[in-house]
PALUMRO-96511 format. One record per atom (N, C-alpha, C): residue number from 0; residue in one letter; x, y negated, z. Coordinates in steps of 0.2 Angstrom, whole numbers, plus 5000, padded with zeros to 4 digits. Example, Ala and Ser with C-alpha at 12.3 -4.5 7.8 and 13.67 -1.06 7.14 Angstrom:
% residues 2
{r 0 A {5066 5028 5039}}
{r 0 A {5062 5022 5039}}
{r 0 A {5066 5016 5039}}
{r 1 S {5064 5011 5035}}
{r 1 S {5068 5005 5036}}
{r 1 S {5064 5000 5039}}
END
This chain:
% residues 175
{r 0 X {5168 4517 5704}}
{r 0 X {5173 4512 5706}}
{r 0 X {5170 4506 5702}}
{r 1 X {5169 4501 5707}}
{r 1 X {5167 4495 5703}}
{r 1 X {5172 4491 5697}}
{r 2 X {5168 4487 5691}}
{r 2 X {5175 4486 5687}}
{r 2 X {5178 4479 5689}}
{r 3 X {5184 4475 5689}}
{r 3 X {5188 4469 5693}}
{r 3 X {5187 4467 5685}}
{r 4 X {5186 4462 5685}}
{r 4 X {5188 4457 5679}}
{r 4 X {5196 4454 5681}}
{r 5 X {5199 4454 5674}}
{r 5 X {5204 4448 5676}}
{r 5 X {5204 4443 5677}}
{r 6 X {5209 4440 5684}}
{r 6 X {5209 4434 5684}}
{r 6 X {5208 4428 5678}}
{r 7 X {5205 4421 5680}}
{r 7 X {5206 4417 5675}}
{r 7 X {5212 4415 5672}}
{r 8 X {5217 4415 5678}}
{r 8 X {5224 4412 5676}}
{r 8 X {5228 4418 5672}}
{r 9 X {5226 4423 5673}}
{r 9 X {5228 4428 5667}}
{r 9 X {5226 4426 5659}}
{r 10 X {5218 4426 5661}}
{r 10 X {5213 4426 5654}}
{r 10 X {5217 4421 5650}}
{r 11 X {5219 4415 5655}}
{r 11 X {5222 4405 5651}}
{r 11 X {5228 4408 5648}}
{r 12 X {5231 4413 5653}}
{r 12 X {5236 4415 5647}}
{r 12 X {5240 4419 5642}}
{r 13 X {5233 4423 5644}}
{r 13 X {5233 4430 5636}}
{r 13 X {5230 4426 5630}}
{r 14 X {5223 4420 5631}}
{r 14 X {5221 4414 5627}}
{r 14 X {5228 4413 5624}}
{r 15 X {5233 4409 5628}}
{r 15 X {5239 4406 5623}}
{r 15 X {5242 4409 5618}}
{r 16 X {5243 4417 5619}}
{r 16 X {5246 4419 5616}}
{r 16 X {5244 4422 5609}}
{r 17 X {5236 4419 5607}}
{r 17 X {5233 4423 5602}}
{r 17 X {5234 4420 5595}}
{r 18 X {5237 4415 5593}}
{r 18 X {5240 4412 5588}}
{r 18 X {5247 4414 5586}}
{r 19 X {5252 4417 5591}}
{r 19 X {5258 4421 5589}}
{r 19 X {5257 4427 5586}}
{r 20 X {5252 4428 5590}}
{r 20 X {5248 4438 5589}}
{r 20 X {5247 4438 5586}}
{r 21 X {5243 4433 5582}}
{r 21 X {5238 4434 5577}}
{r 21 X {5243 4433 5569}}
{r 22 X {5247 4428 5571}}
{r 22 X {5252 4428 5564}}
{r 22 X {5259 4433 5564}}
{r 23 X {5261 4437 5570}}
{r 23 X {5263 4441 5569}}
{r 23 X {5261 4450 5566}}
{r 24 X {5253 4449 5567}}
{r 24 X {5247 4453 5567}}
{r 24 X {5247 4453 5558}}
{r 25 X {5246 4447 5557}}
{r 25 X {5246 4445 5550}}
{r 25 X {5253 4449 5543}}
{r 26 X {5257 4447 5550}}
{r 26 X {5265 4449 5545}}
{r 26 X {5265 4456 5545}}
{r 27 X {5262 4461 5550}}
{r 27 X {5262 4467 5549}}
{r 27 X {5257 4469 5544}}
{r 28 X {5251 4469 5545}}
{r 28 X {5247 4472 5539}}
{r 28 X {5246 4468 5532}}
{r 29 X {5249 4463 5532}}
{r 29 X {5245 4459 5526}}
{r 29 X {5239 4459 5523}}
{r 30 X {5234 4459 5529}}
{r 30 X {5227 4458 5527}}
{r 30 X {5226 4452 5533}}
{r 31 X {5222 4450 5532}}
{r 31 X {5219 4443 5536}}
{r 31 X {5215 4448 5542}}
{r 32 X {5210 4450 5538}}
{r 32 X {5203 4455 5541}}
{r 32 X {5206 4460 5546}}
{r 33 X {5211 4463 5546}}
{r 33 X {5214 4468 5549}}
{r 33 X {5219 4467 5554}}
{r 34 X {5223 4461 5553}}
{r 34 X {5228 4456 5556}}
{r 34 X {5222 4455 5562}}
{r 35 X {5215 4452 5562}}
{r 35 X {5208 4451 5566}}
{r 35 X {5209 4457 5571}}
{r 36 X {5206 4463 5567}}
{r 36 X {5206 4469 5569}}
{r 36 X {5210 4471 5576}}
{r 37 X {5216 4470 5572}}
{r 37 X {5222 4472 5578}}
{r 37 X {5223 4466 5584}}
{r 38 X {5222 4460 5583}}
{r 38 X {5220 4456 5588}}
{r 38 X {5215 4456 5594}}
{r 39 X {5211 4461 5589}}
{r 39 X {5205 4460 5594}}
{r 39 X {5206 4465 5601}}
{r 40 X {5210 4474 5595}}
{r 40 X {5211 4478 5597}}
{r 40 X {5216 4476 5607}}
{r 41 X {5222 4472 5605}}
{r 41 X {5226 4469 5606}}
{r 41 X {5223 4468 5612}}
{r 42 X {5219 4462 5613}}
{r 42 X {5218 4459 5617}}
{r 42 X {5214 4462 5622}}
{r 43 X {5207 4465 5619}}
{r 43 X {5204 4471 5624}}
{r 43 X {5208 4476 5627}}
{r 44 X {5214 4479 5623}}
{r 44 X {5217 4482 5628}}
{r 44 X {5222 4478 5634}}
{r 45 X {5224 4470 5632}}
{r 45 X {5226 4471 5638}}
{r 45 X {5222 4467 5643}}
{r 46 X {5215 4467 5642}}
{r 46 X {5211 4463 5644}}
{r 46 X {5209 4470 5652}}
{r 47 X {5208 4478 5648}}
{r 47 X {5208 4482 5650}}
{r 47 X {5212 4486 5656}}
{r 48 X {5218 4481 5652}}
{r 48 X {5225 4485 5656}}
{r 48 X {5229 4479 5663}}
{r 49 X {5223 4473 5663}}
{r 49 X {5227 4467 5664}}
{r 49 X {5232 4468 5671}}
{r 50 X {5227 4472 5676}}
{r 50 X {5233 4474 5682}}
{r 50 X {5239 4477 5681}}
{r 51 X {5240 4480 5674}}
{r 51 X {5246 4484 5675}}
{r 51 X {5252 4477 5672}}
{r 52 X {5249 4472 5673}}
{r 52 X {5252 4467 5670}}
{r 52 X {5257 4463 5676}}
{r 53 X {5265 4465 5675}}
{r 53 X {5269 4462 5680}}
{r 53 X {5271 4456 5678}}
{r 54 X {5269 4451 5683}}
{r 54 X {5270 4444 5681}}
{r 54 X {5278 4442 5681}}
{r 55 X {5280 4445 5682}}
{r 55 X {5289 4444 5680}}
{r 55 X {5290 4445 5672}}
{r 56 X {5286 4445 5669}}
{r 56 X {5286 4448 5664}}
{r 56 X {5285 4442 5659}}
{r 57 X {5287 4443 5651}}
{r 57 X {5284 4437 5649}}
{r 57 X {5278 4439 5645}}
{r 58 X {5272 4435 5645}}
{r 58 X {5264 4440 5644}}
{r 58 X {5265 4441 5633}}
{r 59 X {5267 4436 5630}}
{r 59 X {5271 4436 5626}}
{r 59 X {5272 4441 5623}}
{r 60 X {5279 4445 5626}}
{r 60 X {5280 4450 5623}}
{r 60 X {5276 4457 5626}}
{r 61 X {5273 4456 5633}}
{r 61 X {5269 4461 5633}}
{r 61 X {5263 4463 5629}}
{r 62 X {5260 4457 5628}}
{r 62 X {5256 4458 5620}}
{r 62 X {5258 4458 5614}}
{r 63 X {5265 4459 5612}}
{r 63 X {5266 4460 5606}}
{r 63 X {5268 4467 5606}}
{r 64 X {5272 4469 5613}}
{r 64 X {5271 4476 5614}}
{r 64 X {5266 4479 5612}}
{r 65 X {5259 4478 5616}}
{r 65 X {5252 4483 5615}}
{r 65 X {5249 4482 5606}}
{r 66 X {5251 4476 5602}}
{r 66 X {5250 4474 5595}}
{r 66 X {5255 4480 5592}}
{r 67 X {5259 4481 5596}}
{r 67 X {5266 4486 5592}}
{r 67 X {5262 4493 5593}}
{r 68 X {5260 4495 5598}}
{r 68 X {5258 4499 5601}}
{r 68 X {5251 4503 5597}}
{r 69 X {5248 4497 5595}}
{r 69 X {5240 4499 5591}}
{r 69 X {5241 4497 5585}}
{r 70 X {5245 4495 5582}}
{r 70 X {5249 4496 5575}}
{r 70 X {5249 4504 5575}}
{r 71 X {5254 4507 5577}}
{r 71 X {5257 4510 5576}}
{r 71 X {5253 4518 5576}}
{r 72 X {5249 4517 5579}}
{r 72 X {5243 4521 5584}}
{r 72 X {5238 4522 5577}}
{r 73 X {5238 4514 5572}}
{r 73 X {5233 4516 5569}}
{r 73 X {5235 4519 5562}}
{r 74 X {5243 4519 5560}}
{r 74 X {5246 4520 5556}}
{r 74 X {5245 4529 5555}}
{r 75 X {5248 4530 5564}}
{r 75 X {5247 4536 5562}}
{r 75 X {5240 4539 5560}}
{r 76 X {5236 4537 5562}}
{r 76 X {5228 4539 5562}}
{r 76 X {5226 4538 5552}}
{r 77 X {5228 4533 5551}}
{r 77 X {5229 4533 5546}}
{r 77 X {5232 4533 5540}}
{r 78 X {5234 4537 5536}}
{r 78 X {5241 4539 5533}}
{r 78 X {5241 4537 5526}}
{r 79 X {5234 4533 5524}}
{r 79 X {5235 4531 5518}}
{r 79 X {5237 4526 5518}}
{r 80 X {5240 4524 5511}}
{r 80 X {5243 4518 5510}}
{r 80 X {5239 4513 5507}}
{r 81 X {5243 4507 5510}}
{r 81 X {5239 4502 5514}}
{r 81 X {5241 4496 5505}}
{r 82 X {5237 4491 5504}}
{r 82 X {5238 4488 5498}}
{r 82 X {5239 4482 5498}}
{r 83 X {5246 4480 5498}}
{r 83 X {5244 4469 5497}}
{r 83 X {5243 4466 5494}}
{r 84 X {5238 4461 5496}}
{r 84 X {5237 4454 5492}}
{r 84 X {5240 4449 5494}}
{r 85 X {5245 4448 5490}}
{r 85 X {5247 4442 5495}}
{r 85 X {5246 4437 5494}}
{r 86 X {5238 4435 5490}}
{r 86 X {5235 4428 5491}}
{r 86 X {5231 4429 5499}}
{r 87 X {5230 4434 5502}}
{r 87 X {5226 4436 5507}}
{r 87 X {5233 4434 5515}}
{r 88 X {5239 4434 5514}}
{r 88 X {5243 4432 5519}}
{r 88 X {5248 4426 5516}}
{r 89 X {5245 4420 5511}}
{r 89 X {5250 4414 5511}}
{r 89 X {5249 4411 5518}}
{r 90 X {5248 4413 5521}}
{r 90 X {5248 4410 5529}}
{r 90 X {5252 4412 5535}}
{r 91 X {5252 4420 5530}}
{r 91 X {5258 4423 5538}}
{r 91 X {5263 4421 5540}}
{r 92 X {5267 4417 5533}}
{r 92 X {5275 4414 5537}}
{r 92 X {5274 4407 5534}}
{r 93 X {5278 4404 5538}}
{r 93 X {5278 4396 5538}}
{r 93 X {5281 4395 5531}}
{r 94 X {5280 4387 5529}}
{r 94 X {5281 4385 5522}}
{r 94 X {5287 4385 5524}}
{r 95 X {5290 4388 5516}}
{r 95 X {5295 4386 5515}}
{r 95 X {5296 4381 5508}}
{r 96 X {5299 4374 5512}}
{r 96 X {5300 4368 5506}}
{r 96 X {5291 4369 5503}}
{r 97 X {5291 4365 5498}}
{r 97 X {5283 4364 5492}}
{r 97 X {5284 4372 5486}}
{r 98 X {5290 4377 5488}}
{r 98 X {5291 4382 5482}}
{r 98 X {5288 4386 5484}}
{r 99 X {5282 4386 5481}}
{r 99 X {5275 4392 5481}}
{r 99 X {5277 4398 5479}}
{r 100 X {5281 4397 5473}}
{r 100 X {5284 4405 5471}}
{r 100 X {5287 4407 5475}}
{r 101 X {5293 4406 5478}}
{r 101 X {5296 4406 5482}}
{r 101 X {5295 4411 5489}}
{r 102 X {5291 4406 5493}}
{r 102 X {5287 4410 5499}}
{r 102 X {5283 4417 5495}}
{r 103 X {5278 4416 5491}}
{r 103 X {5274 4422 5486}}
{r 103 X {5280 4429 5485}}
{r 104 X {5287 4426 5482}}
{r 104 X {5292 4432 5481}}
{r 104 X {5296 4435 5489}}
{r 105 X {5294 4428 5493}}
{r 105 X {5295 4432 5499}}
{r 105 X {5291 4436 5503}}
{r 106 X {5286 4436 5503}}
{r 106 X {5280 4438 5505}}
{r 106 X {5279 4447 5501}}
{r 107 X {5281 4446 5494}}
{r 107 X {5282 4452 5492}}
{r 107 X {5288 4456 5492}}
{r 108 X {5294 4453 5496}}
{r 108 X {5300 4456 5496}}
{r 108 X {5297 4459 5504}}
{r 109 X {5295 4456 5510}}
{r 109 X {5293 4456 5516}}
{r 109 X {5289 4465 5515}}
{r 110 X {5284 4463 5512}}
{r 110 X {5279 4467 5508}}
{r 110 X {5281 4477 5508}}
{r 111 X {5288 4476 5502}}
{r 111 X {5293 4480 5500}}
{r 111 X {5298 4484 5509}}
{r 112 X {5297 4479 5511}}
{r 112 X {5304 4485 5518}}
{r 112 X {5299 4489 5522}}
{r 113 X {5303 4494 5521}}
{r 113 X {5299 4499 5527}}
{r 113 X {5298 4494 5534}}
{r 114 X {5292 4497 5537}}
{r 114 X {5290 4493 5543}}
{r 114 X {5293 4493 5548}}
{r 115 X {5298 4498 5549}}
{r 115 X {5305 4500 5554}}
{r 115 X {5309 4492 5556}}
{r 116 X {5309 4492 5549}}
{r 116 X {5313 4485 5547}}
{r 116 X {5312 4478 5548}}
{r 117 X {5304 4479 5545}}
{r 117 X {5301 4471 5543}}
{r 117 X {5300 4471 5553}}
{r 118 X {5296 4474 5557}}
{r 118 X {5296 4472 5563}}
{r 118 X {5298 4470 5568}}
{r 119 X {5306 4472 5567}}
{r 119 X {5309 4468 5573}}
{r 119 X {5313 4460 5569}}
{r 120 X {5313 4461 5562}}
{r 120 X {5315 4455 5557}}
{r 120 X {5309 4450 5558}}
{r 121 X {5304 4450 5561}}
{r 121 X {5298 4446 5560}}
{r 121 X {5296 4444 5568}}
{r 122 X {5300 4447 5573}}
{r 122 X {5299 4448 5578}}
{r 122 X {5306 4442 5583}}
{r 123 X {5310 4445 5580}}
{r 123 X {5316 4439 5581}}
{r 123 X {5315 4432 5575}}
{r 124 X {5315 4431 5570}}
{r 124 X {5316 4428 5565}}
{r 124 X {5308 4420 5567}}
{r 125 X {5302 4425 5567}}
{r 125 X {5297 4422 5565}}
{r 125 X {5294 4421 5571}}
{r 126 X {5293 4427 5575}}
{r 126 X {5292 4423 5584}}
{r 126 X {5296 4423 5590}}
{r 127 X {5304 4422 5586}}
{r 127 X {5308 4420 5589}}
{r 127 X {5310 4423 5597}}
{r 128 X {5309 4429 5595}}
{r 128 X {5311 4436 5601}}
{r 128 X {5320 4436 5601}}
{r 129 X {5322 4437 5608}}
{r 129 X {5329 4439 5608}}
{r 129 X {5328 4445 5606}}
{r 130 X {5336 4446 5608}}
{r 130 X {5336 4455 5602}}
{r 130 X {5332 4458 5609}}
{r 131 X {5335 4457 5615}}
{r 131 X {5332 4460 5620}}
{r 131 X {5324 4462 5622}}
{r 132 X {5322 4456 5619}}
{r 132 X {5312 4455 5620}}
{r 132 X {5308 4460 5614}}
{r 133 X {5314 4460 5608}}
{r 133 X {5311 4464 5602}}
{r 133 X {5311 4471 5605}}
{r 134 X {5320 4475 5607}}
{r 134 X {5320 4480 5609}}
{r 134 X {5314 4482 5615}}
{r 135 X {5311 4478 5618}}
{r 135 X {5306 4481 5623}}
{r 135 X {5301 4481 5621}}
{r 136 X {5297 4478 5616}}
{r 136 X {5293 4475 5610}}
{r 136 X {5291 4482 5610}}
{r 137 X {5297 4485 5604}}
{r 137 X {5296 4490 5600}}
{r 137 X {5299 4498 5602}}
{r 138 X {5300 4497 5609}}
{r 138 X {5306 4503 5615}}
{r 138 X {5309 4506 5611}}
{r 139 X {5316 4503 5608}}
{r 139 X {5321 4504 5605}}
{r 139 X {5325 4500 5607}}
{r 140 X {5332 4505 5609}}
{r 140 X {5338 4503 5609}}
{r 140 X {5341 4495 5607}}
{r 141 X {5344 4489 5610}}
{r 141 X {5346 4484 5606}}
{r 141 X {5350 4485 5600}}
{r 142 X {5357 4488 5600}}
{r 142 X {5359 4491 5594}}
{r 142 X {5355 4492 5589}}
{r 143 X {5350 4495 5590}}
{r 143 X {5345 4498 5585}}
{r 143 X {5341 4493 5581}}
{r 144 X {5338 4489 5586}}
{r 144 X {5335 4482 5582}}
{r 144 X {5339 4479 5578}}
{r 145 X {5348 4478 5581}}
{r 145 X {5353 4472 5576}}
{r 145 X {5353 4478 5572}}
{r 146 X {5353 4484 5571}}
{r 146 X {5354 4489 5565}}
{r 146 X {5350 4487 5561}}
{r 147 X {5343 4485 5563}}
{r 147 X {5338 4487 5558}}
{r 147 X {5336 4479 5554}}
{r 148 X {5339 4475 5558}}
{r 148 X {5338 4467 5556}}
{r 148 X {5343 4467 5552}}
{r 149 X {5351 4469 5553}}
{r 149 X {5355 4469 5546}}
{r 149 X {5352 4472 5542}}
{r 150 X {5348 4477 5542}}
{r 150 X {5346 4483 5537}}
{r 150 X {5341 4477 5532}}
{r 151 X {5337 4474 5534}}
{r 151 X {5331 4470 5533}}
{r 151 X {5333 4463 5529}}
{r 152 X {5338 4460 5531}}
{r 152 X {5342 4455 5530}}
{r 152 X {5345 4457 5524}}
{r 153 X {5349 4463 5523}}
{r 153 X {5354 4465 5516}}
{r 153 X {5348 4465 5508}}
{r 154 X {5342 4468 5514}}
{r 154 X {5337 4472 5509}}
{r 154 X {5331 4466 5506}}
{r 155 X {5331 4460 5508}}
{r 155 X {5329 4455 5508}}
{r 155 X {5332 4451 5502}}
{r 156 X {5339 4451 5504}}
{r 156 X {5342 4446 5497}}
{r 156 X {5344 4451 5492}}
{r 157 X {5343 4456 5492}}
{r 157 X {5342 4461 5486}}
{r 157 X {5337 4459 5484}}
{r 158 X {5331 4461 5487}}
{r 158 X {5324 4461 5483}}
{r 158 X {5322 4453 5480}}
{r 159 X {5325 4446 5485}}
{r 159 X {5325 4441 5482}}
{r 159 X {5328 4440 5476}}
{r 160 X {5335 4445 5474}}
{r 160 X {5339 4442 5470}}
{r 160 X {5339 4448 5464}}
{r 161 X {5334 4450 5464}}
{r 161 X {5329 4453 5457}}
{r 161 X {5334 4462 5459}}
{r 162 X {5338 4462 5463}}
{r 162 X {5341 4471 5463}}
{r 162 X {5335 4477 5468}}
{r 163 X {5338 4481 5465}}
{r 163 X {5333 4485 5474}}
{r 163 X {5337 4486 5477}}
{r 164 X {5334 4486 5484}}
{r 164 X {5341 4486 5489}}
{r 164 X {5343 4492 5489}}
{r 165 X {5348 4492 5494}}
{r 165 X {5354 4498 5494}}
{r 165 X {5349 4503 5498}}
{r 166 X {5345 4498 5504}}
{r 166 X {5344 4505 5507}}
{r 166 X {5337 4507 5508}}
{r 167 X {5335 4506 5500}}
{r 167 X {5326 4506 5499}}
{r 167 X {5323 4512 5500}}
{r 168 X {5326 4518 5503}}
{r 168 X {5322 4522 5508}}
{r 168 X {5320 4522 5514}}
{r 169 X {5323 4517 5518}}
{r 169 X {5323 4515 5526}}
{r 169 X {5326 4519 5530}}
{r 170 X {5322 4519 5536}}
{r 170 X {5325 4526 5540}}
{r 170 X {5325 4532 5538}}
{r 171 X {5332 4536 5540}}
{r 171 X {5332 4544 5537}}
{r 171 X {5334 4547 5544}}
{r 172 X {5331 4553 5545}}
{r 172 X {5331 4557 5551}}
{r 172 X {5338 4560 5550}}
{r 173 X {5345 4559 5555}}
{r 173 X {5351 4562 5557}}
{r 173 X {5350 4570 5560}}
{r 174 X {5351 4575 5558}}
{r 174 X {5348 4581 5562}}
{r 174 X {5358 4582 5568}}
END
């Protein structure tokens, strides 16, 4: 079977969306080089996948889906843990004010939440997903994201305000 490349008017607009990707790419692994990685990943596959792509759709969140998708894919594959620098991601979140320390104790508070948490908080918060876009983002229930975004938010100004949060083991399995 011969292979179809994607149309142009697709490619103009998977293009647009590679500076969101990329700084939301960023907020997930806190490595620049890897944030790259998963970009790349990202894009190839929906470059791959371009016809399964319904234009009703917003392309947006369908690429932060597959970015959700190859995260998580590489997560499993690799189970070691992951190390930050966060002189390596002062660019993942926007300035806040000229307080270096500030943003650096945010970045390490970010750092600190399980990724259950920090995903759909950086999903809504930083590329400004409704709850609805996050929950398709991430195929989880909307309830589930506002759970996991209070959870993130309570757990935030704990770690900001020098306590450990309340709920510093994340998710627990309900049997």
């Amino acid at each position: 079977m011969p292979r179809v490349d994607a149309p142009t008017a697709f490619r103009q607009q998977l293009l647009g969306t590679i500076p969101r990707l990329r700084r939301y790419a960023r907020s997930l692994v806190f490595d620049a080089s890897a944030a790259d990685d998963l970009v790349q990943t990202t894009l190839e596959r929906a470059l791959a996948h371009w016809h399964q792509f319904d234009q009703r759709r917003d392309i947006l969140v369908w690429t932060l889906a597959i970015a959700h998708n190859a995260f998580m894919d590489e997560r499993r594959r690799d189970k070691r843990a992951s190390w930050v620098d966060a002189e390596d991601v002062i660019d993942a979140l926007p300035a806040v004010g000229n307080d270096l320390g500030l943003r650096m104790d945010l970045l390490a508070a970010l750092a600190k939440l399980p990724v259950e948490q920090r995903q759909p908080l950086l999903l809504v918060t930083l590329e400004q997903l409704s709850y609805a876009e996050c929950a398709e983002v991430l195929r989880i229930p909307v309830g589930t994201v506002m759970s996991r975004i209070s959870r993130a938010r309570t757990a935030l100004r704990d770690l900001l305000d020098g306590r450990a949060p309340a709920n510093a083991r994340g998710l627990r399995r309900v049997v």
